[in-house]
C-alpha positions in Angstrom: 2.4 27.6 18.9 2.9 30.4 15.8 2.0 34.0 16.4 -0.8 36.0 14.9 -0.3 40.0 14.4 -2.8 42.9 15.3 -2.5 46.1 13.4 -5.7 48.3 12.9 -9.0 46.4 12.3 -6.0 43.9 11.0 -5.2 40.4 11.8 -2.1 38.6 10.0 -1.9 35.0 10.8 1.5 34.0 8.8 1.5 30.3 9.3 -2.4 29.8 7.9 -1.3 32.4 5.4 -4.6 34.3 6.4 -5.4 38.1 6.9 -8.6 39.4 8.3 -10.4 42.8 8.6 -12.9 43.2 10.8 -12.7 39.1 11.2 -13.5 39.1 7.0 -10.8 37.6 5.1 -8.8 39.8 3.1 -7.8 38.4 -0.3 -3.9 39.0 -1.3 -2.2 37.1 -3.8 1.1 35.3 -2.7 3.4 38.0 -3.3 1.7 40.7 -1.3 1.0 38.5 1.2 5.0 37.3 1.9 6.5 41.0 1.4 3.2 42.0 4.5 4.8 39.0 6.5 7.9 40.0 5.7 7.3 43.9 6.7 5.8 43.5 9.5 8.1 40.4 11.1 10.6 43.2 11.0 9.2 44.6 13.6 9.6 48.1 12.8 13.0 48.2 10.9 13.5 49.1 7.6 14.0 46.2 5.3 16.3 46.6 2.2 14.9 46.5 -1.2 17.3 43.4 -2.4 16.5 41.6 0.9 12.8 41.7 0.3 13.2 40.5 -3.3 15.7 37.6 -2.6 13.0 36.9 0.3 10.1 36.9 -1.8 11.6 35.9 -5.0 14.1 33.3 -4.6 16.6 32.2 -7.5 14.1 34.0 -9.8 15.5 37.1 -12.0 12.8 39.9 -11.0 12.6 43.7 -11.5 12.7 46.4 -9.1 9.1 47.1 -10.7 7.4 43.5 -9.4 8.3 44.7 -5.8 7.1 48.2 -6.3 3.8 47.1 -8.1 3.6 44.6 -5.2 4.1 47.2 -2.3 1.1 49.7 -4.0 -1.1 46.9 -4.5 -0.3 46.0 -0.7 -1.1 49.8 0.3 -4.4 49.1 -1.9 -5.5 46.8 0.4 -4.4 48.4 3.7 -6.3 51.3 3.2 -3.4 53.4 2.8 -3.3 56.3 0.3 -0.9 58.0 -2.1 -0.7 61.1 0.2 -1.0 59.0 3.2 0.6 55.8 4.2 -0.3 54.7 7.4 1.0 51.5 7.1 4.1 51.0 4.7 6.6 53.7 4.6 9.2 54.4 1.7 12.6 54.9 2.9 14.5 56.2 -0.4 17.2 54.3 -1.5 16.8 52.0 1.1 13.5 50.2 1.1 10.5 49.9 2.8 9.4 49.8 6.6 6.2 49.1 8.6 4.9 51.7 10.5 2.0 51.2 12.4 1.8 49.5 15.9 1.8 45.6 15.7 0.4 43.5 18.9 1.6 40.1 19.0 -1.6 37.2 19.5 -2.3 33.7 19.3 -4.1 32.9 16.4 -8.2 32.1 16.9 -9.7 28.9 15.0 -11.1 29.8 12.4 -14.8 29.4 12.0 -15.8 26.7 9.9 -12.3 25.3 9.0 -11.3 21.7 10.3 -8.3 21.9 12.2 -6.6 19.1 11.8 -4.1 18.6 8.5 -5.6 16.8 5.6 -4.3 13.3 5.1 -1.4 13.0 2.0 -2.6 13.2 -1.4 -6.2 14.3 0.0 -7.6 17.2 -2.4 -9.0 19.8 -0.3 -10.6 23.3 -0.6 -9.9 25.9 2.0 -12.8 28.4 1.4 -11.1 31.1 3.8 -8.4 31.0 1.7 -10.0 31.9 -1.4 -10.2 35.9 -2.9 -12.3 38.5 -0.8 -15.3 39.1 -3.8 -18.0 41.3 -2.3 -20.2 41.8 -5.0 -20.1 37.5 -5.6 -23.5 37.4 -4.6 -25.2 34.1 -3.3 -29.2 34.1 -4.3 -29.6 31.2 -2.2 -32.6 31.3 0.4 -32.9 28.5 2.9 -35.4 27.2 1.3 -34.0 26.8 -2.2 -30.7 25.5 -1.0 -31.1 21.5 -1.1 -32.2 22.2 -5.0 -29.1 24.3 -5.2 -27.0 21.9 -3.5 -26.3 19.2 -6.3 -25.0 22.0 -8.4 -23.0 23.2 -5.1 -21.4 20.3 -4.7 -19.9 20.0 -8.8 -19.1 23.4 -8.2 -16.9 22.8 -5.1 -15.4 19.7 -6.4 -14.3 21.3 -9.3 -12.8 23.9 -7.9 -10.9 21.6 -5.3 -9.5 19.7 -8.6 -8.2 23.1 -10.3 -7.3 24.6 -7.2 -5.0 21.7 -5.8 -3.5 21.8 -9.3 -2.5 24.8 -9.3 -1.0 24.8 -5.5 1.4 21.5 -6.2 3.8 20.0 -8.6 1.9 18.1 -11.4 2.3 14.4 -11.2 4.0 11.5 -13.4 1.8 12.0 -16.7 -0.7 14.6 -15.6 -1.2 17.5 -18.0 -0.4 21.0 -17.0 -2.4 23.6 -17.5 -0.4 26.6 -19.6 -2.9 28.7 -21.7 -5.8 31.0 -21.4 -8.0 33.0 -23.6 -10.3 35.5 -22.4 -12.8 35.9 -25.1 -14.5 39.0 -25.1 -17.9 38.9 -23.5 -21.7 38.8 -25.5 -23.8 42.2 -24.7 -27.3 40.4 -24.4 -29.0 43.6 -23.6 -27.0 46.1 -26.4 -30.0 48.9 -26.2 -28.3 49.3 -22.7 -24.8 48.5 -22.5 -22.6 48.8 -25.8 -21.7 45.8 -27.6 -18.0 47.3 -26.8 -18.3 47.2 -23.5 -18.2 43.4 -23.5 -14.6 44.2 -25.4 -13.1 46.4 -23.3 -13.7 44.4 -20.1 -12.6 41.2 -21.5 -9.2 43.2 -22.5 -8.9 44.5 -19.1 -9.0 41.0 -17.9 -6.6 39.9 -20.0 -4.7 42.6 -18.7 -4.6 42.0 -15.4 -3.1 38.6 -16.2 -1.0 39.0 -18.9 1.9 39.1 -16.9 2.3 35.7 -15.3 5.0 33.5 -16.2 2.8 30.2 -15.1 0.2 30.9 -17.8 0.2 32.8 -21.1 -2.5 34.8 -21.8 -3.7 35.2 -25.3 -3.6 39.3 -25.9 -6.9 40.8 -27.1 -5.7 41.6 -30.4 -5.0 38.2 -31.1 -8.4 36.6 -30.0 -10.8 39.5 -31.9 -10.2 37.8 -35.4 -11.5 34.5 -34.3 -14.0 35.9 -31.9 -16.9 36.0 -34.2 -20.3 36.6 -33.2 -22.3 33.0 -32.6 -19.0 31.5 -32.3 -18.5 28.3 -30.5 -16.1 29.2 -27.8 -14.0 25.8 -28.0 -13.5 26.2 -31.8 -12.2 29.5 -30.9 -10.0 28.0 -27.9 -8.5 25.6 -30.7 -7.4 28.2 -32.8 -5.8 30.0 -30.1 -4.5 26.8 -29.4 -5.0 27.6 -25.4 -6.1 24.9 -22.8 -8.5 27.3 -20.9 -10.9 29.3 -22.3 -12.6 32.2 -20.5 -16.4 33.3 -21.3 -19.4 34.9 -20.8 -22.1 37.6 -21.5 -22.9 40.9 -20.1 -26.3 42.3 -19.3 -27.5 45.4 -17.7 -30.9 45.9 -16.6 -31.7 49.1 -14.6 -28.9 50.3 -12.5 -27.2 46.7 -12.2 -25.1 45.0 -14.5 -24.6 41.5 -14.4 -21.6 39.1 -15.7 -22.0 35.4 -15.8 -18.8 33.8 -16.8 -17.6 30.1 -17.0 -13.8 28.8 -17.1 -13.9 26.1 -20.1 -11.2 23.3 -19.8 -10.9 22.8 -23.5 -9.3 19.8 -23.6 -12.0 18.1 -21.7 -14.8 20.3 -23.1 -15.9 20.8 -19.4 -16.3 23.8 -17.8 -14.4 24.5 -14.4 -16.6 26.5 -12.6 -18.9 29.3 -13.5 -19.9 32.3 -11.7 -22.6 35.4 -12.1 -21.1 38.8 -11.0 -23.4 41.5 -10.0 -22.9 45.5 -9.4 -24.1 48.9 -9.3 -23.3 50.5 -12.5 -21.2 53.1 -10.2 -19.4 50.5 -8.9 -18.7 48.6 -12.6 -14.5 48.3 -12.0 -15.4 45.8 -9.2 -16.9 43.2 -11.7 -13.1 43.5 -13.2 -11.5 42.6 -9.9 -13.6 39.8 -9.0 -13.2 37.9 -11.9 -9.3 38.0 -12.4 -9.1 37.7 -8.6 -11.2 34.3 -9.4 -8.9 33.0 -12.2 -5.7 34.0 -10.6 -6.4 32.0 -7.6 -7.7 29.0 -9.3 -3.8 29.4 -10.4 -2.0 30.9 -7.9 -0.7 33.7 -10.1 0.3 36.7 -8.5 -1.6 40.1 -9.9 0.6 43.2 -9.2 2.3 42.2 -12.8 0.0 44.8 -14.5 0.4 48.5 -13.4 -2.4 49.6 -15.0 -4.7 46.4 -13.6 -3.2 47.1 -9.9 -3.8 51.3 -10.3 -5.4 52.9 -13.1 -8.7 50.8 -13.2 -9.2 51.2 -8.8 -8.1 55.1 -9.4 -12.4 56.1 -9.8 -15.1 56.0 -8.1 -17.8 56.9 -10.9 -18.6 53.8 -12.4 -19.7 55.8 -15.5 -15.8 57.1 -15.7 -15.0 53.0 -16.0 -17.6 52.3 -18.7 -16.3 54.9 -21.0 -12.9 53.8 -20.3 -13.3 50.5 -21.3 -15.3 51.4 -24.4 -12.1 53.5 -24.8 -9.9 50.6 -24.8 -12.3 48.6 -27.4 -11.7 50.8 -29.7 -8.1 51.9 -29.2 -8.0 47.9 -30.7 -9.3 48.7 -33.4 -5.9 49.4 -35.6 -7.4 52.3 -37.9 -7.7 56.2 -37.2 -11.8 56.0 -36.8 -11.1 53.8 -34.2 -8.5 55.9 -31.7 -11.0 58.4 -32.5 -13.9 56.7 -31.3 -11.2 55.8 -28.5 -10.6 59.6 -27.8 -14.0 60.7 -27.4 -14.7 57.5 -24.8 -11.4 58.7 -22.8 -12.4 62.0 -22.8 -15.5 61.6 -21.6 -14.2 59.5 -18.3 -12.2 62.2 -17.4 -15.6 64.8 -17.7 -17.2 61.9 -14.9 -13.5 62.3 -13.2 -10.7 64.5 -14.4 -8.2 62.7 -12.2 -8.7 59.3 -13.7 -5.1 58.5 -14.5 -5.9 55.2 -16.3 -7.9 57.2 -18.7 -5.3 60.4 -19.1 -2.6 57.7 -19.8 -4.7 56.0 -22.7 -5.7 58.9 -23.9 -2.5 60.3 -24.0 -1.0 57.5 -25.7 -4.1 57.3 -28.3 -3.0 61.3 -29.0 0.6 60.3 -29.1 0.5 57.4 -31.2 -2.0 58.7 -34.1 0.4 61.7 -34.3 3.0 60.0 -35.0 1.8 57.7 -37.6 0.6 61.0 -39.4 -3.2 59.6 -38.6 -4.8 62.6 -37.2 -6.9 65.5 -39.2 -5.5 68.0 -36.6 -1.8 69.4 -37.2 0.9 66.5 -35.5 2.4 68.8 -33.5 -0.5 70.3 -31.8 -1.7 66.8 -30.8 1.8 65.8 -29.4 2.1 69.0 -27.7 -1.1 68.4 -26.2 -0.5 64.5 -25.7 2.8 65.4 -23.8 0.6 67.4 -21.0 -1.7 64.7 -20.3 1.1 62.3 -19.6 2.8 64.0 -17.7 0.2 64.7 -15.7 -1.2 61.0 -15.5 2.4 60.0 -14.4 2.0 62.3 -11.6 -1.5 60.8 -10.8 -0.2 57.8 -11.2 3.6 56.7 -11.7 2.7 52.8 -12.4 0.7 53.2 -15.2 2.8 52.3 -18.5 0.5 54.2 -21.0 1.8 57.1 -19.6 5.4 56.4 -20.2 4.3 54.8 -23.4 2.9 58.7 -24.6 5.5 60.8 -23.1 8.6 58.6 -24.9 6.9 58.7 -28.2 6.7 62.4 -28.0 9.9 62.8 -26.7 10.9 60.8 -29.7 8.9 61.8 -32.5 8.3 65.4 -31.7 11.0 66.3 -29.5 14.1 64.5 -30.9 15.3 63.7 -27.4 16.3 60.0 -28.2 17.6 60.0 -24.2 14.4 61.0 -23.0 12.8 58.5 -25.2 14.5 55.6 -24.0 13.7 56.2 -20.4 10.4 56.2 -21.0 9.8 53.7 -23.0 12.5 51.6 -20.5 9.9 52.3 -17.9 6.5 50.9 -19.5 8.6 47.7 -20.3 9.9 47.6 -16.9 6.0 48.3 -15.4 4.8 45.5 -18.4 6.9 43.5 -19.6 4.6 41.3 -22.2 3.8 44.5 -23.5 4.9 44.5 -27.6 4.6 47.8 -28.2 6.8 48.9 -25.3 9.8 46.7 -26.9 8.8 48.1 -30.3 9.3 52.0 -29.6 12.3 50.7 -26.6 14.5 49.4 -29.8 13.1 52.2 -32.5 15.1 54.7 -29.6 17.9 52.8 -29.4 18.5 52.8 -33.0 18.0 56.4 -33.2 20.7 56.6 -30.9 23.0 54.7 -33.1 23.1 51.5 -30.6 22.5 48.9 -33.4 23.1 46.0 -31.0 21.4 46.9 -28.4 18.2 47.6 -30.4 18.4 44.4 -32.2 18.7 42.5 -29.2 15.3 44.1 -27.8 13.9 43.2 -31.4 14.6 39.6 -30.8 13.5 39.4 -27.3 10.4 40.7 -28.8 10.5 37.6 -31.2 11.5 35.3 -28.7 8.7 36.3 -26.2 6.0 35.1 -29.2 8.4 31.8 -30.4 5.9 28.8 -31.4 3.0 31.1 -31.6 1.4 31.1 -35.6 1.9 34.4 -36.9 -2.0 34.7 -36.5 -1.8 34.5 -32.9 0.6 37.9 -33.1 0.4 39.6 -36.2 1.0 42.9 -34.4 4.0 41.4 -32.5 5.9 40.5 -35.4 5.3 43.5 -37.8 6.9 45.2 -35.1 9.5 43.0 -35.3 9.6 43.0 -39.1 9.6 46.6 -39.2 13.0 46.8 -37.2 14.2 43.8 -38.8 14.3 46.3 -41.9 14.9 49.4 -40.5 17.9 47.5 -38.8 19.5 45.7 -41.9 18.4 42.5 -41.3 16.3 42.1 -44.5 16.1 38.3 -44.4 14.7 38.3 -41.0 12.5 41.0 -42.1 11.1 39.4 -45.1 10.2 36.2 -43.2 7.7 37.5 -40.6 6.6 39.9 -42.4 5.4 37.1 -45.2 4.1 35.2 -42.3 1.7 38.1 -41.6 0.8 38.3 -45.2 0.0 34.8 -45.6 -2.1 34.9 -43.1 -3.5 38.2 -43.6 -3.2 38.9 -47.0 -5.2 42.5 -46.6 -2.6 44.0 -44.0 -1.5 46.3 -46.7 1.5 47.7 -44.3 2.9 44.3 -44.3 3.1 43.5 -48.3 4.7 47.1 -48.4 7.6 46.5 -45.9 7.7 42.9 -47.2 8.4 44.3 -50.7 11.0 46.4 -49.5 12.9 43.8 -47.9 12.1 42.0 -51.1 14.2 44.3 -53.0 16.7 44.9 -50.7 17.4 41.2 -51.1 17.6 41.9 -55.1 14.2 40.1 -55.3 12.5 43.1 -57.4 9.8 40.9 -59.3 8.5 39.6 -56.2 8.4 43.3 -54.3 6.5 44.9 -57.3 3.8 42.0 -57.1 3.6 42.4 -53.5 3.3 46.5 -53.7 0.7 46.0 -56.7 -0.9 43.7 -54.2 -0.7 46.6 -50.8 -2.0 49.0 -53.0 -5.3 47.3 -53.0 -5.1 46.3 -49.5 -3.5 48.9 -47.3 -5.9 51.8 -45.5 -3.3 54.4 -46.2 -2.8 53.3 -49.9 -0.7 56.5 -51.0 2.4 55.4 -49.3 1.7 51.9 -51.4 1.8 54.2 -54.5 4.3 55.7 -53.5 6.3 52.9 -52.7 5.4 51.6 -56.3 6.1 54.3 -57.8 9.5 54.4 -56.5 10.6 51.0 -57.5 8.8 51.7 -60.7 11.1 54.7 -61.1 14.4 53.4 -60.2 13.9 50.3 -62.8 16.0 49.8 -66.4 12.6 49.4 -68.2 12.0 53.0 -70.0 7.9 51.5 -69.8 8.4 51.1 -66.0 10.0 54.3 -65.3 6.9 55.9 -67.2 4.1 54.1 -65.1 6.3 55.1 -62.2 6.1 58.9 -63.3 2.5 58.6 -64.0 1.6 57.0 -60.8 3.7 60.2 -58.9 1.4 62.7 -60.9 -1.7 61.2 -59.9 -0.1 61.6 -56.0 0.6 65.6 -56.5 -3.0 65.8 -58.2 -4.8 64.4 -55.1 -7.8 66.2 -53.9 -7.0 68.8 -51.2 -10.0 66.3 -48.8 -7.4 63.2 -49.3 -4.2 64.4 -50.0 -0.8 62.4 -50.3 1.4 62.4 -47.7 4.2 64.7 -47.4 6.4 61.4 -46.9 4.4 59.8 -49.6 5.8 62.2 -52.2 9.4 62.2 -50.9 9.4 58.6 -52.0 7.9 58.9 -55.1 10.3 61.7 -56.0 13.4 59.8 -54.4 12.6 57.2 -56.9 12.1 59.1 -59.8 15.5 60.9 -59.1 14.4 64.3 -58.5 16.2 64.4 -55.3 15.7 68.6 -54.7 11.7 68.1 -54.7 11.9 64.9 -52.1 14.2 66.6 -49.7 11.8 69.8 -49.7 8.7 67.4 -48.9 10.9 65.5 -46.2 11.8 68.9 -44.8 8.2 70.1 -44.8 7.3 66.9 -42.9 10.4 67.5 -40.5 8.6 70.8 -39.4 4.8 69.8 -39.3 6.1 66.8 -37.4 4.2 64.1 -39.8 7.9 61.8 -40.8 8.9 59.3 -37.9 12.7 60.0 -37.4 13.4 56.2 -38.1 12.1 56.5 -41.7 14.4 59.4 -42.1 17.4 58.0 -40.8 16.6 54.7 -41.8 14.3 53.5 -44.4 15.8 51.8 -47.6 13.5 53.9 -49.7 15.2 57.7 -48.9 18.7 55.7 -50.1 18.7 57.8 -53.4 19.0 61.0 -51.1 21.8 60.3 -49.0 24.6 62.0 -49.1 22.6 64.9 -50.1 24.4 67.7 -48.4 20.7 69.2 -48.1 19.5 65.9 -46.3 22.8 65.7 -44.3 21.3 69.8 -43.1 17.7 67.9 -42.8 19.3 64.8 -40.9 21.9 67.2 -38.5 18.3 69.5 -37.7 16.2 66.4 -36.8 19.2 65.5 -34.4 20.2 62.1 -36.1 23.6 63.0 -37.0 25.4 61.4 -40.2 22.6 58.7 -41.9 23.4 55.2 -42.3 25.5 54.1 -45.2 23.3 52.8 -47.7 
């Protein structure tokens, strides 16, 4: 007979792979339920860090993250706290050890469950076994429940079916299940609950299961362009090219809101199963938990692989402080600067409902960070960065699993401070807490190659590319202009030119494509082809100076005396700009680098250096400061941004 275990209002039955509070089950996913068994079969002892992961993950190549993640999502559960653990100890540099007292018992029948083992090949559905979702409410009365029970039953038998695919090895001929898209939910009730909301909490999702190995996950950014109001939700699967197909709407009607959602086999044009969701508007982060909880045990997929999923969204209490954060991550999608502002202003107001929200420090942080350093912010670079550089530090403190933290700190270590060290740690960190994360590997490789590690910067570029291989660059357009963008910045013109022209194919008005295109485009001697495609970004690209620019820098370096003039006439209408929209500083350094008046670009670069509005990987790398180098005043302008001798040209 196996052995149960008593700890607190705790029971652990190992063998049923069951744990109970209070004699309610307790829903863990697999991982956090083998390293429990594994903590407290130790009886007390300390159990090592490597023996834990070769115990839980076996023959599988795993990061010291996965178990940390798994431990705080395990303390989560327990009831333990980040300035108390009652429960699970840290032993540094060792591992991790149960503390509390453990009673050995015989394990009690469950009520409700049949005993005996299932015959072979039998598809069964153990309901104890499923996720603990409190606010999964029933409306069933006894006297509604034999109308109800039809629908039961198609419910329960479709669940069985998904559920005992997901829990064995597909047979001879059976198709696997591989893809999901969450789409974002449809606000029915807008004069309440913001259109966005049904955005954010769809990305949040997505999220939460956007690290698991068994089943890609379609990012948010990818599924907005097809997402289209009165869409039909299996066109849009299609498109994705996903077998699964998340879905809903979102409704709030007095101090509820309510989330009905259905799991869409595409293939089969069936759905799974489908599910309403009701909470308190305080208590709005639960609605996230129970529906990933619901998908990720329909596939056995283990949560903890998202930080900020595990942490940040469970780190309030004031269900206002979760609305505005997810209305902050809606528009944080948006790619333009109204839209981190909009994403700014949600952020900051759920930290005025709670100031130690460190899910919403982090984003905002990052938001801050990020629109500094692309020069997108009316307030002066540095102040934001400075500014951005105190909130994450302080969300990492709040909260050390939360990559957006990381994510701000290393691009202002990077683009403000110069510390290319500093940097790389960070940014080594938010790939390490999220690995499918794109932008993580993006600014991970921009450090290295400030650092002057070539190879180990274009290696992270192409497991950036390979983690997106088979996808059609409308799936990722995001993912591979980061990847064209170091392609360039990294010599590798030919690899540049072809995502980037996949993007522009696709998306012909993604200005910031067509302009790096064309510069790989000439670096390749193709020079017709890069003046159509800048003639083609000015039209298209938000910040169209830089396009100018860009144009007028070709335009300036060409043997055609007619050329040379449109290039000088295009870098007078830059300096004449209105003082309300004026060029970038960068903007005229290019211009003037191409029209050979190499004093008045190094000035501008210099006054960017020192407002903090040039990324350090332009100035050491891009193709379009070549005219300056050797310079001995950009050689001064290179040594005081830290980046030592420049690149040969």
């Amino acid at each position: 007979m196996h052995l149960a275990y008593e700890f607190g209002p705790f029971r652990l039955d190992p063998a049923a792979r069951h744990l109970f509070r209070d004699g309610e089950p307790v829903g863990l996913t697999p991982k956090a339920f083998d390293v429990l068994v594994a903590l407290v079969e130790a009886g007390g002892e300390v159990v090592e860090r490597e023996r834990l992961m070769d115990r839980v993950w076996p023959a599988t190549a795993v990061v010291d993250a996965n178990l940390t993640q798994t431990v705080s999502v395990l303390r989560r559960v327990l009831g333990d706290t980040a300035t108390e653990h009652s429960y699970i100890a840290t032993v540094p540099g060792r591992g991790y050890q149960f503390t509390a007292p453990v009673e050995a018992a015989v394990p009690a029948p469950v009520a409700g469950r049949f005993q005996p083992a299932p015959p072979p090949g039998e598809k069964t559905w153990d309901a104890a076994r499923r996720p603990s979702v409190p606010g999964w409410r029933s409306r069933l009365t006894p006297s509604r429940l034999l109308l109800a029970l039809p629908a039961l039953v198609a419910l329960l038998t479709a669940l069985a079916v998904v559920a005992d695919r997901a829990h064995r090895e597909p047979e001879a001929g059976e198709r696997t299940v591989q893809s999901l898209a969450v789409l974002p939910l449809t606000v029915l009730t807008p004069e309440s609950l913001e259109p966005a909301f049904g955005v954010g909490l769809s990305d949040a999702i997505t999220n939460r299961l956007s690290n698991q190995g068994s089943l890609a996950v379609r990012s948010t950014q990818a599924v907005l362009p097809y997402a289209r109001a009165g869409s039909d939700p299996l066109e849009v699967a299609r498109e994705l090219g996903v077998d699964l197909v998340l879905t809903g709407t979102a409704r709030q009607s007095g101090g509820e809101v309510r989330v009905s959602v259905q799991l869409v086999d595409v293939e089969r044009e069936h759905p799974l199963w489908a599910a309403t969701f009701d909470q308190p508007t305080e208590s709005l982060f639960a609605i996230e938990d129970q529906i990933a909880e619901r998908v990720s045990w329909d596939f056995a997929l283990d949560l903890v692989g998202t930080a900020e999923g595990a942490h940040g969204r469970l780190a309030t209490e004031s269900g206002e402080a979760y609305r505005q954060f997810l209305l902050g991550r809606a528009s944080f999608l948006e790619r333009w600067r109204e839209g981190s502002e909009r994403a700014i202003r949600h952020f900051e107001r759920a930290l005025e409902h709670d100031p130690e929200y460190a899910a919403a420090l982090a984003h905002l942080a990052m938001t801050r960070a990020l629109m500094a350093s692309n020069g997108n912010c009316w307030a002066p670079s540095r102040r934001v960065m400075n500014r951005a550089l105190v909130e994450a530090r302080r969300a990492i403190e709040l909260d050390p699993e939360i990559p957006e933290g990381y994510v701000a700190l290393g691009a202002v270590l990077m683009n403000e401070r110069y510390d290319w060290s500093g940097a790389d740690e960070a940014f080594r960190q938010a790939v390490e807490l999220d690995p499918a994360s794109s932008r993580s590997r993006y600014l991970l490789a921009m450090a290295l190659a400030l650092r002057g590690e070539d190879e180990r910067a274009w290696a992270e570029a192409r497991r950036l590319e390979r983690a997106r291989a088979g996808l059609p660059p409308a799936l990722d357009a995001d993912g591979r202009f980061s990847y064209g963008l170091l392609a360039v910045f990294l010599g590798h013109y030919e690899e540049g030119r072809r995502a980037l022209a996949g993007i522009s194919a696709t998306e012909p008005h993604r200005g910031g494509a067509r302009m790096y295109l064309a510069i790989s485009l000439e670096a390749l001697g193709r020079s017709e082809q890069a003046l159509t495609e800048l003639e083609a970004a000015t039209l298209h690209y938000r910040s169209s100076h830089q396009a100018a620019a860009t144009l007028a820098h070709y335009l300036g370096r060409s043997d055609d005396p007619g050329q040379r003039a449109r290039g000088r006439e295009i870098l007078e209408g830059l300096e004449e700009q209105p003082e309300t929209a004026p060029a970038s500083l960068l903007s005229l350094a290019i211009a003037h680098a191409g029209a050979g008046s190499k004093e008045a670009a190094i000035r501008y670069l210099w006054q960017a250096h020192e407002a903090r509005e040039v990324l350090p990987i332009v100035v050491q790398r891009d193709p379009r400061l070549d005219p300056l180098r050797g310079e001995p005043e950009f050689e001064r302008l290179l040594e005081a941004m830290n980046l030592g001798q420049a690149p040969e040209a």
